[in-house]
C-alpha positions as CSV (number, residue, x, y, z in Angstrom):
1,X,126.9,160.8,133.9
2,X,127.1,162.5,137.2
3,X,126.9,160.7,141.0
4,X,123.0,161.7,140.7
5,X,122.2,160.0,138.0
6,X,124.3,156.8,137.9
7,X,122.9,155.7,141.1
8,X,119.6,156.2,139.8
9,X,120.5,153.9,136.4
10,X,122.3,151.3,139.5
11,X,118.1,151.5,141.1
12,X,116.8,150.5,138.0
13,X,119.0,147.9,137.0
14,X,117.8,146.3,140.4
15,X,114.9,146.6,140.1
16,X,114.6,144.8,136.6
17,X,116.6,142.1,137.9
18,X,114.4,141.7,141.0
19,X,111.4,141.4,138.8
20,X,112.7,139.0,136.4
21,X,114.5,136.7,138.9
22,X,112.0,134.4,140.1
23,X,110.9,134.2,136.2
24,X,115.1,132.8,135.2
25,X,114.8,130.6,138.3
26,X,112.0,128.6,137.0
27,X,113.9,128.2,133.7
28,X,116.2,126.0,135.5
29,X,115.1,122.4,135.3
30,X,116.9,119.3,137.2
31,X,116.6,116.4,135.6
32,X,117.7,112.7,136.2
33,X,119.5,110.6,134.5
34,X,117.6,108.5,131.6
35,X,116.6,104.8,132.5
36,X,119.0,102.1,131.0
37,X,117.8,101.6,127.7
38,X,115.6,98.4,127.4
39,X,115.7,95.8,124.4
40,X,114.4,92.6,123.2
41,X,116.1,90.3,120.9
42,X,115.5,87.2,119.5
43,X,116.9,84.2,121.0
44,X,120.1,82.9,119.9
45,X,119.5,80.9,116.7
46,X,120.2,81.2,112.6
47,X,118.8,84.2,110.9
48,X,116.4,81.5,108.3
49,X,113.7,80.0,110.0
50,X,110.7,77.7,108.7
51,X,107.7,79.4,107.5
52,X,105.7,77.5,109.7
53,X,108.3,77.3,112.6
54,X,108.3,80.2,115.7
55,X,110.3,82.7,117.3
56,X,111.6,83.3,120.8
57,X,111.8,86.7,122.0
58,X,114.0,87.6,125.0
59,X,113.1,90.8,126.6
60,X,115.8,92.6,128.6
61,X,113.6,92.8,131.6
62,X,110.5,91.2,132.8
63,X,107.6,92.6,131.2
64,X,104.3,93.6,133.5
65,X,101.5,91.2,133.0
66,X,98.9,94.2,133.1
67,X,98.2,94.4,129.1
68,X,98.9,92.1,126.5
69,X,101.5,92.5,124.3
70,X,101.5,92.4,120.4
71,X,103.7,92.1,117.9
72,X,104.1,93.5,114.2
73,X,105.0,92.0,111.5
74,X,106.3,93.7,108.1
75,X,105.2,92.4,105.6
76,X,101.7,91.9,107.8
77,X,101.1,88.7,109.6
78,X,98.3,88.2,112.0
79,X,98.1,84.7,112.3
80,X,100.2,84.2,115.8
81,X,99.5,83.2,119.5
82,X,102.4,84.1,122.3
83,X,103.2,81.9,125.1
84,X,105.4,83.2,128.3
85,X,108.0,81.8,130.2
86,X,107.3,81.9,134.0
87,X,109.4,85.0,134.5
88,X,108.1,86.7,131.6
89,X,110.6,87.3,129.7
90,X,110.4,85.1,127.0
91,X,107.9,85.2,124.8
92,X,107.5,82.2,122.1
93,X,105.8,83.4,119.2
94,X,104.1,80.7,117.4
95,X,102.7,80.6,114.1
96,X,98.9,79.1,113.1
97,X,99.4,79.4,109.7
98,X,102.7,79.4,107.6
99,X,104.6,82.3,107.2
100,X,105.4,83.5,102.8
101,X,108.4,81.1,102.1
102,X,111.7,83.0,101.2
103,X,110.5,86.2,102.7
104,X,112.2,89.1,105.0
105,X,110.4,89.4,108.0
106,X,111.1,92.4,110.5
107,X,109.2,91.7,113.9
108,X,109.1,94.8,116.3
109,X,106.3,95.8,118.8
110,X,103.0,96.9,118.4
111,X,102.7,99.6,121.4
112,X,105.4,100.4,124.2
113,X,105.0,97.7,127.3
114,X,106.3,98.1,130.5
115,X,108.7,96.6,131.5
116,X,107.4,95.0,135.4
117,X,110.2,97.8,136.9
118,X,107.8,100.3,135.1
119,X,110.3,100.9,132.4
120,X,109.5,101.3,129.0
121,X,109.7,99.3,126.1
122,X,109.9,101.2,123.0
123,X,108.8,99.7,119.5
124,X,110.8,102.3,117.4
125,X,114.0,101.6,119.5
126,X,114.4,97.7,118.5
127,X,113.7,95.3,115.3
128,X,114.2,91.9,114.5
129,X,115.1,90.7,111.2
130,X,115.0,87.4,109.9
131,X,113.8,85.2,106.7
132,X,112.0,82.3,106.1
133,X,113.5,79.3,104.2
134,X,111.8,78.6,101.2
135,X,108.2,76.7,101.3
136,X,106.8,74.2,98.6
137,X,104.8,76.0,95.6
138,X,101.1,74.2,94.7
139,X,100.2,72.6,92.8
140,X,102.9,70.1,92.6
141,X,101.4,67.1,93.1
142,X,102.1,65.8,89.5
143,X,105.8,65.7,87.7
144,X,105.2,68.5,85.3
145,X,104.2,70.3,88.2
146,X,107.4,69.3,90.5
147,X,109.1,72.3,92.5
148,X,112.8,72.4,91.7
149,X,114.1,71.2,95.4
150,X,116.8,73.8,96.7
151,X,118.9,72.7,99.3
152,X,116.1,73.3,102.0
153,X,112.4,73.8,101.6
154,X,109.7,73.2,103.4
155,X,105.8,71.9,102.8
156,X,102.8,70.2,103.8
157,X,100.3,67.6,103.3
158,X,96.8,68.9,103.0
159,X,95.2,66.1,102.4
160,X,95.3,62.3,102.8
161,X,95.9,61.8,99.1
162,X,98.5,64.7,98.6
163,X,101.5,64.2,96.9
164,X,104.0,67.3,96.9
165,X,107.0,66.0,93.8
166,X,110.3,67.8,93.8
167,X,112.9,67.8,91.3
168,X,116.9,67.7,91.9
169,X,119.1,68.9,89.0
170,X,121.9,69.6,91.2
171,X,124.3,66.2,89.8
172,X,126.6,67.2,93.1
173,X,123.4,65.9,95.2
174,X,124.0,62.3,96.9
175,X,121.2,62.1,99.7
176,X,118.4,63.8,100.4
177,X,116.9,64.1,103.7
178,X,113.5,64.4,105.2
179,X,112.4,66.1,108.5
180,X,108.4,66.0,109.7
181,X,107.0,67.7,112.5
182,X,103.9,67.1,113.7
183,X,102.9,64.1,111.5
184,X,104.3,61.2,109.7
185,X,105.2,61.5,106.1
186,X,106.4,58.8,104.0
187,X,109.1,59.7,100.5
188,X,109.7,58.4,97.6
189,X,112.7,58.9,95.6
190,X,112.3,58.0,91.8
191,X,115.2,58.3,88.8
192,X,113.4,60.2,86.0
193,X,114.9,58.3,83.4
194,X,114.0,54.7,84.0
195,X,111.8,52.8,86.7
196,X,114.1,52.2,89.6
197,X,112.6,53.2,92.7
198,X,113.5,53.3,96.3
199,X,111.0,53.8,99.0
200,X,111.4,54.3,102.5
201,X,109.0,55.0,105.7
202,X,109.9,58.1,107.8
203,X,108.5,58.8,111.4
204,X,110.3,62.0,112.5
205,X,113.2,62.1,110.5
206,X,115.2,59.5,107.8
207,X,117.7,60.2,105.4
208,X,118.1,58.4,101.3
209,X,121.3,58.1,99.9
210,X,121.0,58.4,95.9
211,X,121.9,55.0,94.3
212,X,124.8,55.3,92.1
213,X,122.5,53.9,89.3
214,X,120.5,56.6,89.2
215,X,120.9,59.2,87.0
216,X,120.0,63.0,87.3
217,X,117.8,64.8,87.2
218,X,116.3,62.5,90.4
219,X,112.0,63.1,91.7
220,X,111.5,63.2,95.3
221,X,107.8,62.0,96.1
222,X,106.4,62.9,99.7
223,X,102.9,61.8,100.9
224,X,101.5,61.2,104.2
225,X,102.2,57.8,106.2
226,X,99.1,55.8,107.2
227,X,96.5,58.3,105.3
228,X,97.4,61.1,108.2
229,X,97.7,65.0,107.5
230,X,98.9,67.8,109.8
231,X,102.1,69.4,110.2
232,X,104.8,70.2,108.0
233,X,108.3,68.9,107.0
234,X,111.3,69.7,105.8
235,X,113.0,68.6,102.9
236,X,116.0,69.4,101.4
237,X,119.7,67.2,99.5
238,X,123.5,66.9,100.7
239,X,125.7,67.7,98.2
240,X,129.4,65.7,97.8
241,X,132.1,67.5,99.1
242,X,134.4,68.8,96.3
């Protein structure tokens, strides 16, 4: 190639890269660095919780009071109301009707919220997972009807003349104990082989040791105290320590 023509090949390379330039500088984007990733979690507490207890949810931030926020629940629930702390953020979830006893639950967020910084909250980014305890099976309001009693269950009484009957097989069992919330329940605890029976009044929480005259398998009778309804208890036995 002679001095001629190189310098016109050096032209047109300049010329190319003149045209093009302005098109590679746009090409070049600056970005920031990504917000700090924002999370919710649920409060410190065991990973079983009643069906008909709540949750509280502790999100990493604040969250704007411009929208409500909702919750999802897998398998679906709808049947919640959420109550905030004053600095919003903590959010009790409470439950207006029982959750499905001995369930998985996973509890993530409905939509992304902003967080009151403007950050957002993203649903796919956290999850909670938790179960429920196990929960009473009706009708068992008649002995051949009685729900084996694990170590913790939970119930209700509907009416003023329910009766929810449990059975304990478990011969290490030596008390069984008795937790109500929101009303008063009275138990009954009943050896199935004769007529011996010891009964006891409960207001908020009481505790039956098992005779040593009974003789498994034992009934456990719960029904309300002075005719009331509402609420929900616990129930559940203490086994002897091997």
């Amino acid at each position: 190639m002679d001095n001629k023509h190189h310098k016109h090949f050096l032209l047109n390379i300049f010329r190319i890269l003149s045209a093009i330039w302005p098109f590679l500088c746009v090409c070049v984007v600056h970005t920031d660095a990504p917000d700090e990733a924002l999370h919710f979690i649920r409060e410190s507490a065991p990973d079983t919780v009643s069906p008909w207890g709540g949750l509280k949810v502790v999100f990493s931030e604040p969250v704007s009071d411009s929208e409500p926020v909702l919750f999802s629940f897998k398998p679906l629930f709808y049947s919640y109301s959420v109550a905030w702390n004053a600095l919003r953020d903590t959010a009790t979830i409470r439950f207006t009707e029982p959750l499905e006893g001995a369930q998985l639950y996973v509890l993530t967020l409905k939509q992304n919220v902003r967080s009151i910084s403007g950050k957002i909250f993203d649903p796919s980014k956290d999850s909670i997972v938790f179960y429920t305890y196990p929960a009473e099976q009706e009708p068992n309001d008649k002995p051949e009807l009685a729900d084996t009693l694990r170590k913790c269950c939970f119930g209700t009484i509907t009416t003023t003349n329910d009766t929810d009957i449990f059975i304990i097989t478990d011969t290490s069992a030596f008390a069984v104990f008795l937790h109500s919330t929101g009303s008063q329940n009275t138990f009954m605890l009943k050896n199935c082989r004769d007529t011996a029976l010891t009964i006891q009044d409960v207001r908020g929480s009481d505790t039956l040791i098992i005779p040593d005259r009974f003789n498994p398998p034992y009934m456990v009778l719960v029904y309300s105290y002075l005719r009331s309804i509402g609420g929900y208890y616990e129930i559940g036995y203490i086994s002897k320590e091997k």
